[in-house]
Legacy VTK file of the C-alpha trace (Angstrom):
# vtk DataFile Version 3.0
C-alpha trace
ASCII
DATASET POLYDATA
POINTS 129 float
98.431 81.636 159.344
101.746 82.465 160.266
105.266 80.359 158.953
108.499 80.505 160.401
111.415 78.960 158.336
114.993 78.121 160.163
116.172 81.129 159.389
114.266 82.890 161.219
112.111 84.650 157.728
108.310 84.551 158.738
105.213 84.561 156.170
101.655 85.265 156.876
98.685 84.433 154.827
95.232 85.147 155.714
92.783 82.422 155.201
88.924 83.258 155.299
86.495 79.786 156.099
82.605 80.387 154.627
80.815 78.630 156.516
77.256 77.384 155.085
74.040 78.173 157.168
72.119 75.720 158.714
70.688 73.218 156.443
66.521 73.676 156.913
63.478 72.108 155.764
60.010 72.636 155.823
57.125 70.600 153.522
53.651 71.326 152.933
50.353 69.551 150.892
47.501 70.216 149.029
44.954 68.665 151.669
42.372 68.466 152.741
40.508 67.611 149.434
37.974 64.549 149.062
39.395 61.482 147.663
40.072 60.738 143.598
41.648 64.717 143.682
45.713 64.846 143.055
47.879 64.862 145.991
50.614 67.443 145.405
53.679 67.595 148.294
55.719 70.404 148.065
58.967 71.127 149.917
61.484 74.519 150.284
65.010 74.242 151.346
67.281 76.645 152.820
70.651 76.919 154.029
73.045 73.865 153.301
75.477 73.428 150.240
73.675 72.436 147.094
72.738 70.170 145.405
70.109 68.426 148.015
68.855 64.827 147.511
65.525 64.432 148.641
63.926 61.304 150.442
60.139 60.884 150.795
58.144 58.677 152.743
54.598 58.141 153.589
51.072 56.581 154.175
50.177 53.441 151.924
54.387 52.514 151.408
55.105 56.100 149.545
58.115 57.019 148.786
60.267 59.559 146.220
63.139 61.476 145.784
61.545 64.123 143.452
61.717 67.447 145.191
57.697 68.333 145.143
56.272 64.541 144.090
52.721 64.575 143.308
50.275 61.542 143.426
47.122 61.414 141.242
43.996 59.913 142.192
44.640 59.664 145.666
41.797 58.178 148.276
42.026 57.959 151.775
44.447 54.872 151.993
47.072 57.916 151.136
45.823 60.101 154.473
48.395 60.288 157.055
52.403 61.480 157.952
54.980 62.131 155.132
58.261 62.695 155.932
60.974 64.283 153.981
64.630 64.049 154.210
66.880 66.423 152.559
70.703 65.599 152.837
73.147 68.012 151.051
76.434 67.828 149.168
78.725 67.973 152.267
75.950 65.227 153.633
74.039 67.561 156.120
70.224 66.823 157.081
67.429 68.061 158.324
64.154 66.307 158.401
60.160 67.564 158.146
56.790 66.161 158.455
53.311 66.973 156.611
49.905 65.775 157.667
48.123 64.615 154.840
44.220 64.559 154.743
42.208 63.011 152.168
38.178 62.353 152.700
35.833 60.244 151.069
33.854 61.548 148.719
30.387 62.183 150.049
27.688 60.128 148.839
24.153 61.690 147.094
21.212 61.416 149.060
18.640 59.267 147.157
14.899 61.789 147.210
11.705 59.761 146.762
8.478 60.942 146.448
5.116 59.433 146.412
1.301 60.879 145.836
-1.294 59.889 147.703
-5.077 61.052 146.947
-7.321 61.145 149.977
-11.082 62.174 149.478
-9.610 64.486 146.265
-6.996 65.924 148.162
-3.489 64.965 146.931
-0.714 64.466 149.518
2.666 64.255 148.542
4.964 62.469 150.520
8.683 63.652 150.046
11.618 61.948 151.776
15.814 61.857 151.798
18.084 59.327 152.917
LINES 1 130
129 0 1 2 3 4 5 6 7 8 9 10 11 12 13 14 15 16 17 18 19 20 21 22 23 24 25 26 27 28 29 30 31 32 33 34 35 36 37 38 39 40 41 42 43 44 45 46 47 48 49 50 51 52 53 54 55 56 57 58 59 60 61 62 63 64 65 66 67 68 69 70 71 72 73 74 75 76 77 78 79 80 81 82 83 84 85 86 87 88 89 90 91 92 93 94 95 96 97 98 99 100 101 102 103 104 105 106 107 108 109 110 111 112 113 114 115 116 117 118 119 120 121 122 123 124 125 126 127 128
């Protein structure tokens, strides 16, 4: 930047502007995993001016502004889109999904067995549901 007073006496100072890079997101999950298992949502943040705020929200009315939330028992009511928000201190954003997949827990089959004895010989009868 250059001045010029009346007099016709000039000063220069140089001025050097940082700017920040690109505010990005990206968020990730523990899932699949069958249901009663802890959901753990995890996020990494580049670029921007620090500090970030962070804004979750998902399946089943989540939501958090803890950087890597974490829900325990989750079941499948918890399966579905979460998006994060992360705005920074000059109140840049950038947004992110993560697909979140949470299955039931598979049931047991019930075995049953049953003899039968048929002119001495013994048949056993096995079955699974």
């Amino acid at each position: 930047i250059t001045a010029k007073d009346g007099g016709g006496i000039t000063a220069t100072i140089s001025v050097t502007m940082n700017q920040p890079l690109l505010l990005s997101v990206s968020a990730n999950n523990n899932s699949p995993f069958c249901s009663g298992n802890t959901l753990n949502l995890t996020s990494t943040v580049n670029g921007g001016t620090t500090p970030y705020s962070y804004a979750w929200q998902g399946a089943n009315g989540f939501s958090s502004i803890v950087q890597n939330p974490s829900i325990s028992n989750a079941n499948i009511t918890r399966s579905g889109i979460y998006t994060l928000t992360i705005t920074d201190t000059n109140t840049c954003t950038a947004t992110t999904t993560t697909s979140v997949i949470i299955n039931e827990v598979p049931t047991a089959p019930v075995i049953s067995a049953s003899q039968n004895s048929v002119c001495g010989i013994a048949l056993v009868t096995i079955s699974a549901t």
